[in-house]
NUTI-586612 format. One record per residue (C-alpha): residue number from 1; chain; x, y, z. Coordinates in steps of 0.1 Angstrom, whole numbers. Layout:
<atoms>
(NUM, 'A', (X, Y, Z)) ...
</atoms>
This chain:
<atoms>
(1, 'A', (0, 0, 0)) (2, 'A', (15, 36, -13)) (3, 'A', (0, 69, 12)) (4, 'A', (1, 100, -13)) (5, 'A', (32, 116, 12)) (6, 'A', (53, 89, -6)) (7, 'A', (71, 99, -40)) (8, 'A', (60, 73, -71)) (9, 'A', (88, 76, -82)) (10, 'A', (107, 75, -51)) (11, 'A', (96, 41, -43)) (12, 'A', (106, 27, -79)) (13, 'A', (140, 40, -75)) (14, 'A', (140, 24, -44)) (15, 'A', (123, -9, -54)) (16, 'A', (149, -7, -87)) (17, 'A', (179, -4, -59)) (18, 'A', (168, -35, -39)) (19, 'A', (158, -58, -70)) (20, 'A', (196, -53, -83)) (21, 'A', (209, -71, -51)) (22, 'A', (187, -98, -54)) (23, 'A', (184, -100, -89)) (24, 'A', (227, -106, -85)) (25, 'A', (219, -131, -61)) (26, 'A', (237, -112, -33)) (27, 'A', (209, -119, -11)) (28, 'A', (177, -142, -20)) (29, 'A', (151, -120, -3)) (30, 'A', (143, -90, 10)) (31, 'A', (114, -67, 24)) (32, 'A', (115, -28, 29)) (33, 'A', (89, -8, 49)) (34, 'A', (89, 31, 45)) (35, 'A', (66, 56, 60)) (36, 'A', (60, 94, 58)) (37, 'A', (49, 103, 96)) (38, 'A', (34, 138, 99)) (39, 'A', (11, 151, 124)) (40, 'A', (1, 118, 136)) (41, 'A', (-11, 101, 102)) (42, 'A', (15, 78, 85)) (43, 'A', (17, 70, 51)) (44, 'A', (31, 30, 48)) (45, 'A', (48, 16, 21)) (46, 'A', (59, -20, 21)) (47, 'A', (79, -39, -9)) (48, 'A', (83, -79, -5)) (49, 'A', (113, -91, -30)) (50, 'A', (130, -124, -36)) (51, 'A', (127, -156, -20)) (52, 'A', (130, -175, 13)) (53, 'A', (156, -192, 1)) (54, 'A', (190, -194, -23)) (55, 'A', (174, -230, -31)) (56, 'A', (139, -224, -25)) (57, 'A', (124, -207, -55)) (58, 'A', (92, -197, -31)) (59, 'A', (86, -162, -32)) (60, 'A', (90, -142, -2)) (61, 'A', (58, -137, 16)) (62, 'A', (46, -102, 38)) (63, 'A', (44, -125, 66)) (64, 'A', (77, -136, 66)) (65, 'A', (98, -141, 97)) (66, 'A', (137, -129, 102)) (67, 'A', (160, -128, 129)) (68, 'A', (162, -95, 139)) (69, 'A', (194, -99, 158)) (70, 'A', (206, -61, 175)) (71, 'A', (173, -49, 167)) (72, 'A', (162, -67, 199)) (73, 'A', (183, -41, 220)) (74, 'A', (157, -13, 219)) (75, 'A', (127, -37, 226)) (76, 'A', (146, -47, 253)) (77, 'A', (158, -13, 264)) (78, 'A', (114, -2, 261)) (79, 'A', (111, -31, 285)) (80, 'A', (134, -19, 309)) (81, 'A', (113, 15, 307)) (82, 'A', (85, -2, 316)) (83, 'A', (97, -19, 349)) (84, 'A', (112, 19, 356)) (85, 'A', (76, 36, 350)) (86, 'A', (65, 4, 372)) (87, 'A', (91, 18, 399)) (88, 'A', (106, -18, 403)) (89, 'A', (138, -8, 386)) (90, 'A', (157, 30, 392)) (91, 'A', (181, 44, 357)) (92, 'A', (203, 53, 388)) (93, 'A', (203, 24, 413)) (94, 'A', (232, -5, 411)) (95, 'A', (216, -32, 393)) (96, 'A', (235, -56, 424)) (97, 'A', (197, -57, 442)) (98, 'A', (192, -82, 415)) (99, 'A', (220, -91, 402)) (100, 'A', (242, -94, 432)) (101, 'A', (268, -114, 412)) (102, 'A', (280, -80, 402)) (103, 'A', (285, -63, 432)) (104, 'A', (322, -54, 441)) (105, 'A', (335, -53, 404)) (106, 'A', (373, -56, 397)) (107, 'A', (386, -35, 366)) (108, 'A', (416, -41, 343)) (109, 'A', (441, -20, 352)) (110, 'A', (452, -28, 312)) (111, 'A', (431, -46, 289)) (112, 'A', (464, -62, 278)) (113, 'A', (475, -69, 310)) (114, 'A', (466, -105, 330)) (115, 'A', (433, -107, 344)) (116, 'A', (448, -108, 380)) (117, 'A', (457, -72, 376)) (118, 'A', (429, -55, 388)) (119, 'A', (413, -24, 407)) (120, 'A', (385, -21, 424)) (121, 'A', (356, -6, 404)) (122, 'A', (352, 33, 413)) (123, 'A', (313, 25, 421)) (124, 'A', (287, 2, 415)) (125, 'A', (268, -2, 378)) (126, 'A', (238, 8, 371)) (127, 'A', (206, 3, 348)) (128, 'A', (216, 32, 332)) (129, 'A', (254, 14, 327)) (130, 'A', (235, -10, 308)) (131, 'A', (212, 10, 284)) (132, 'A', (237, 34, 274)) (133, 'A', (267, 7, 269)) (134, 'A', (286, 17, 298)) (135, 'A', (290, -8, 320)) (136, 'A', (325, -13, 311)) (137, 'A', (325, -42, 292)) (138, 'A', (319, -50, 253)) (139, 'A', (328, -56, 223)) (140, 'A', (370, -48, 214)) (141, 'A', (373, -44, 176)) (142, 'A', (407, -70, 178)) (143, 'A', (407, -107, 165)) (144, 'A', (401, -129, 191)) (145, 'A', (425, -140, 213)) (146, 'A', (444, -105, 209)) (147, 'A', (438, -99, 245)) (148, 'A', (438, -121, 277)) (149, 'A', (399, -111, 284)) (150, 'A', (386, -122, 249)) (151, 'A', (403, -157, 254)) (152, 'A', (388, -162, 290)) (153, 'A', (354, -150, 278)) (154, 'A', (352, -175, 248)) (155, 'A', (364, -201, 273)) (156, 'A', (332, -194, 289)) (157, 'A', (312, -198, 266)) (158, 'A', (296, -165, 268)) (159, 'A', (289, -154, 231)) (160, 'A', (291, -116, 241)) (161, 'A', (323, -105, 222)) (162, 'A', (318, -122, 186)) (163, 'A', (287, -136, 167)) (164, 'A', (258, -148, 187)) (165, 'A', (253, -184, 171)) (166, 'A', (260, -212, 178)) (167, 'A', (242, -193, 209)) (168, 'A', (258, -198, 248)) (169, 'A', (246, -231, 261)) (170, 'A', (241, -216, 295)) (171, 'A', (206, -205, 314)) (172, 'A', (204, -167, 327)) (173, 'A', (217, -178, 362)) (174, 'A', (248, -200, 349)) (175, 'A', (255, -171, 323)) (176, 'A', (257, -145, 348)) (177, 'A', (274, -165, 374)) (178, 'A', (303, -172, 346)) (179, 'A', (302, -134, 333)) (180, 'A', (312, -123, 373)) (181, 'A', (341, -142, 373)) (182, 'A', (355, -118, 343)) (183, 'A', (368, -84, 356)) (184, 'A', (357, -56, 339)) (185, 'A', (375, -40, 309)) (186, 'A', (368, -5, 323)) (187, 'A', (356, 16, 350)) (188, 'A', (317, 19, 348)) (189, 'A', (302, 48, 330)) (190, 'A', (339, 62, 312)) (191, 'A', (335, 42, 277)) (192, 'A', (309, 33, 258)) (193, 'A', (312, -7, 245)) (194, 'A', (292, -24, 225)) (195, 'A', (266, -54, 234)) (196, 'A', (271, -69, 268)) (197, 'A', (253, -42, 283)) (198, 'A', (218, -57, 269)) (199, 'A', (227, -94, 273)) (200, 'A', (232, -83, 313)) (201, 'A', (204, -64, 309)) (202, 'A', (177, -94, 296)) (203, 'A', (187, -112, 332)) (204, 'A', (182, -80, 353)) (205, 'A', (149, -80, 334)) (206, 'A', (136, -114, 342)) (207, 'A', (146, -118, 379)) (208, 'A', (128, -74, 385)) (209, 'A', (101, -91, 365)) (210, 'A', (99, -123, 385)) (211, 'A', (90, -140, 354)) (212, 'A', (109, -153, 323)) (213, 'A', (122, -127, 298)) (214, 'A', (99, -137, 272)) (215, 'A', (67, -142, 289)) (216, 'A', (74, -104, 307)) (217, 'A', (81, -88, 271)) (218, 'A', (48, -105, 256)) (219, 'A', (28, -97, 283)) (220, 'A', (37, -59, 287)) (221, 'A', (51, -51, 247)) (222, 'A', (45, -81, 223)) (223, 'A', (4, -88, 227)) (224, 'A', (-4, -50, 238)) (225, 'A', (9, -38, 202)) (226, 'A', (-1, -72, 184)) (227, 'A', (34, -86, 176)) (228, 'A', (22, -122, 174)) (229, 'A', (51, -134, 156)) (230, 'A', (78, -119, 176)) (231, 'A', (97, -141, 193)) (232, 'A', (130, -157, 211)) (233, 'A', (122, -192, 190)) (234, 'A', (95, -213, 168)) (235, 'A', (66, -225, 171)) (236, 'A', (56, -255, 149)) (237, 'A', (32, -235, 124)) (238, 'A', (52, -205, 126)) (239, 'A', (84, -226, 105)) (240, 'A', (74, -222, 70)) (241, 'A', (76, -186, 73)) (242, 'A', (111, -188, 86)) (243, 'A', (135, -174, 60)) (244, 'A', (173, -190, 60)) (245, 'A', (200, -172, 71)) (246, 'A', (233, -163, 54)) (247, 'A', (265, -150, 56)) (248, 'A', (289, -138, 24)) (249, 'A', (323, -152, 21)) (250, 'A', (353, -130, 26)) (251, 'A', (373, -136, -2)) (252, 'A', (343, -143, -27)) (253, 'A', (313, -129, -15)) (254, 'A', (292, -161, -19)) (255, 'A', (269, -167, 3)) (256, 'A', (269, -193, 28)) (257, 'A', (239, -206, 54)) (258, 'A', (245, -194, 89)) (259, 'A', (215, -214, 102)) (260, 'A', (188, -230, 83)) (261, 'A', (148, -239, 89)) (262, 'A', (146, -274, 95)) (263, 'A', (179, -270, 118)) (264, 'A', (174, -242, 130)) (265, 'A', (191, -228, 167)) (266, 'A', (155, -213, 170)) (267, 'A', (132, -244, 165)) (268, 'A', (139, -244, 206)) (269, 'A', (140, -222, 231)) (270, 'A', (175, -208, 239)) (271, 'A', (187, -214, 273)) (272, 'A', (196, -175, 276)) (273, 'A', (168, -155, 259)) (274, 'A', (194, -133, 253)) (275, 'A', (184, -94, 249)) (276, 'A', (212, -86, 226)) (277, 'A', (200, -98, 196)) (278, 'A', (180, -133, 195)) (279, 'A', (147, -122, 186)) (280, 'A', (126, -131, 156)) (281, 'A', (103, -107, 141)) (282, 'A', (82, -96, 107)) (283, 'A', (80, -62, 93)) (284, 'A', (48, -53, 108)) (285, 'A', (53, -68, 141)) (286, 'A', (87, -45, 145)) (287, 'A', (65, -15, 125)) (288, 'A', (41, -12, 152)) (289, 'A', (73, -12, 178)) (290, 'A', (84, 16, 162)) (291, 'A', (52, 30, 153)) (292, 'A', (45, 32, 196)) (293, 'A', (80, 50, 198)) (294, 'A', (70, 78, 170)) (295, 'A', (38, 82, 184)) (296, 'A', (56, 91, 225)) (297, 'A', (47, 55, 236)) (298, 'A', (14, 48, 225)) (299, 'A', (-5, 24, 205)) (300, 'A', (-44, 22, 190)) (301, 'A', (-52, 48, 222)) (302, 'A', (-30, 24, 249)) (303, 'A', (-5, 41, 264)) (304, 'A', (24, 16, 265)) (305, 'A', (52, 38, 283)) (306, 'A', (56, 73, 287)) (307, 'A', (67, 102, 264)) (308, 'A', (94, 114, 293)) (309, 'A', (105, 73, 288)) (310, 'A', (107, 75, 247)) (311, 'A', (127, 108, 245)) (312, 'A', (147, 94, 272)) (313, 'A', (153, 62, 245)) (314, 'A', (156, 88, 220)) (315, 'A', (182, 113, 233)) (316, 'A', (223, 108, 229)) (317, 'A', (235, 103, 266)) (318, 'A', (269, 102, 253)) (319, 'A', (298, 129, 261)) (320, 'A', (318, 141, 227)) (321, 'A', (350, 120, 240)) (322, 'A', (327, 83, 243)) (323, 'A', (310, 93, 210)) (324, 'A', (349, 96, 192)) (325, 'A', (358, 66, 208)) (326, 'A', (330, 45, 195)) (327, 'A', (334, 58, 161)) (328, 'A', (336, 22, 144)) (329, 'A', (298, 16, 154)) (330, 'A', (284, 51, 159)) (331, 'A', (303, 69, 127)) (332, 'A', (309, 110, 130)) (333, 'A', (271, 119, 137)) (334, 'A', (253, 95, 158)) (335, 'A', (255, 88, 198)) (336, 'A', (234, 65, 217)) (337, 'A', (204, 66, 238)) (338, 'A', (190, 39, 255)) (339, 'A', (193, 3, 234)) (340, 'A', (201, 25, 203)) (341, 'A', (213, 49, 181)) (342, 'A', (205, 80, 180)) (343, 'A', (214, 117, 167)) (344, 'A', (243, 128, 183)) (345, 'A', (236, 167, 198)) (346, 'A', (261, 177, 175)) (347, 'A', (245, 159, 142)) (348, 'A', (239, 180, 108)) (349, 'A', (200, 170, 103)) (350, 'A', (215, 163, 67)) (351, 'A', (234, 135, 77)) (352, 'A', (218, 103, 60)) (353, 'A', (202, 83, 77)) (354, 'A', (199, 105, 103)) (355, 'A', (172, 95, 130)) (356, 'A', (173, 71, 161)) (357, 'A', (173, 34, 155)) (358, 'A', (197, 8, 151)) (359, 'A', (212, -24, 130)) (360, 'A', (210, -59, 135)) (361, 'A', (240, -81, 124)) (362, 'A', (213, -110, 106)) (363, 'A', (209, -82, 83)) (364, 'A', (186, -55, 93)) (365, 'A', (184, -23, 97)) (366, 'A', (159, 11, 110)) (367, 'A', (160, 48, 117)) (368, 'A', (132, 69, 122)) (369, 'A', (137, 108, 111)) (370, 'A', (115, 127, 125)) (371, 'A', (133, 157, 110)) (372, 'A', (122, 148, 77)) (373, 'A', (88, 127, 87)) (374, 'A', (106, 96, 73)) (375, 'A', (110, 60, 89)) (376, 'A', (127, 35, 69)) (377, 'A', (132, -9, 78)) (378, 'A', (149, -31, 61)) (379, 'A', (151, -67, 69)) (380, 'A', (171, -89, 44)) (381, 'A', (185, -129, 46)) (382, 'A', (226, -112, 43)) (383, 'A', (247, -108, 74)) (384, 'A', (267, -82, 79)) (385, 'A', (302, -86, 81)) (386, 'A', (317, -53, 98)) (387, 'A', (299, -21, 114)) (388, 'A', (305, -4, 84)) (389, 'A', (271, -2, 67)) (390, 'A', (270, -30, 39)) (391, 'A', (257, -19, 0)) (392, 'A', (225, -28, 4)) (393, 'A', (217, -11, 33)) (394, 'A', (234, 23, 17)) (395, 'A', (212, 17, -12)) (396, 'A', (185, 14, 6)) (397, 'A', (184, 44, 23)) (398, 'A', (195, 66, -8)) (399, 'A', (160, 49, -24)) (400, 'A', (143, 55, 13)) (401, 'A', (149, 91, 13)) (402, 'A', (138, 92, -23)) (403, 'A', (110, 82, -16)) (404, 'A', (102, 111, 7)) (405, 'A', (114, 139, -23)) (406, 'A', (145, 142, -6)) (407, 'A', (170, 157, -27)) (408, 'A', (199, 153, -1)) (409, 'A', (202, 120, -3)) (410, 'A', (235, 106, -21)) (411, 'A', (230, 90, -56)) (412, 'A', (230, 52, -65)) (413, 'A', (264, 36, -75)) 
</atoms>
């Protein structure tokens, strides 16, 4: 369905963009949702290309179902809103009422140094730690092994410095238990790294929730907004929407399944419903996600959290020094909020995208401009292989912002 704030032929050159990338067989399928928000009414246009499958010559349905890997974080991050609004959890408050395995951190007094050589933590982390990335401990842009703590945390089994599949074998409790025997890389709340924060951040959730992860975030997020088919794994009838999963080669680019349908890791549920990235999701079941955020938390007249919650998901928390430092992820005009991206304070409106929103590594991304009254998704079958924004995704926000008559946007290779 086209609304009449979306540009005709905006949304060919944008359709025209996406078919050359499957039409090379760089990825089998695809499906792109963009909307024109203004004063409350949104305009929707969704395009459904390709196949399920490299060897599967059925065409990609509406209804299909990806793994939205890091575009869990902010769903997560809303959740954690939620139990703040409910005044069981405080931004501010150490997270060690709940999480007392990480109370009385130890810090690296070098990250190449031995893990022995520690320092006490300065004070305490805190939810806020763990929205913003600031806990201390993440993701080090090294090949593994480079560094004593990346060769003890893959020991462990933890799956929070590299790819999240195959995913950790152990429950919330066991993974928790093994992540507090690591010291931290950093004092909390001096540098922004990525991921941990919201796999830490899932178990806070479940035990301030006295209920499993999953059964908190449908009761409070998924069935309030409808998202029937979101998910941490399968049910039976929900398979043969499932689309396969791939990653390119290095050296060739072919593509090569990550993780299947009939085998998939998410025919079962995982023993860590793990908040970083393990959710699975269709285009209009993470549209009307997004659709509560743009509208200052509410959904069909339900208020789902508060508009002092949203723009606090919404707004860079990040000083000018973290921002530089996290360039790799963040680039030269985006910070983060709570669970995502968003516009540093310093950003040129111009920048494209520009917005809050975020990436999944599965091969997904969305930013919502409200600058410009544009909100683009992409969901595709291609993993990414680095931060650094892969063609696709480039091309499909010069075609998104197209689509809204913007003449800013850079031209197609």
């Amino acid at each position: 369905m086209t609304g009449e704030g979306l540009s005709p032929a905006g949304l060919e050159r944008l359709h025209d963009l996406m078919a050359r990338h499957v039409d090379a067989g760089k990825i089998p399928g695809l499906i792109t949702l963009v909307t024109r928000h203004d004063g409350g009414s949104d305009d929707v246009h969704v395009d459904v290309i390709g196949t399920k499958a490299i060897d599967d010559d059925t065409p990609l349905q509406r209804d299909a179902i990806f793994r939205i890997a890091s575009l869990t974080k902010p769903i997560a991050a809303a959740a954690a809103m939620i139990l703040v609004e409910d005044g069981v959890l405080d931004l501010n408050r150490a997270v060690d009422e709940f999480l007392p395995e990480l109370a009385d951190r130890r810090v690296l007094r070098s990250l190449e140094g031995p893990l022995d050589d520690t320092v006490p933590a300065k004070r305490a982390i805190t939810l806020d730690d763990l929205l913003t990335f600031r806990m201390g401990f993440g993701t080090i842009m090294a090949p593994p092994d480079t560094y004593p703590i990346q060769t003890a945390e893959q020991e462990l089994q933890l799956g929070t410095l590299g790819p999240p599949w195959p995913p950790t074998p152990h429950t919330p409790d066991e993974w928790i238990r093994h992540f507090a025997s690591l010291p931290l890389m950093h004092q909390p709340g001096e540098q922004w790294m990525y991921n941990t924060g919201s796999t830490v951040l899932g178990i806070l959730l479940e035990r301030a929730a006295g209920q499993p992860l999953e059964t908190f975030l449908r009761q409070r997020l998924f069935d309030p907004l409808g998202m029937r088919d979101t998910a941490f794994s399968l049910s039976a009838d929900q398979r043969n929407r499932f689309t396969t999963a791939y990653t390119p080669d290095p050296a060739t680019e072919a593509l090569g399944v990550v993780d299947g349908v009939e085998d998939s890791y998410w025919n079962q549920p995982p023993a860590l419903p793990n908040a970083a990235g393990w959710l699975v999701s269709t285009i209009d079941d993470f549209w009307a996600f997004v659709a509560m955020l743009l509208a200052g938390g509410v959904h069909d007249g339900d208020r789902i959290l508060s508009e002092r919650s949203v723009e606090l998901m919404t707004t860079d928390h990040l000083t000018p020094e973290q921002r530089a430092s996290a360039g790799v992820f963040l680039g030269e005009h985006d910070g983060w909020g709570l669970g995502m991206l968003v516009p540093a304070t310093v950003a040129p409106a111009s920048s494209i995208p520009h917005g809050f929103g975020w990436d999944g590594g599965s091969g997904t991304t969305w930013r919502s401009d409200r600058a410009r009254g544009l909100t683009g998704v992409l969901f595709t079958q291609r993993a990414m292989t680095s931060p650094e924004p892969p063609a696709v995704f480039k091309d499909f926000w010069s075609g998104a912002y197209a689509a809204i008559g913007d003449g800013s946007q850079p031209s197609p290779r």
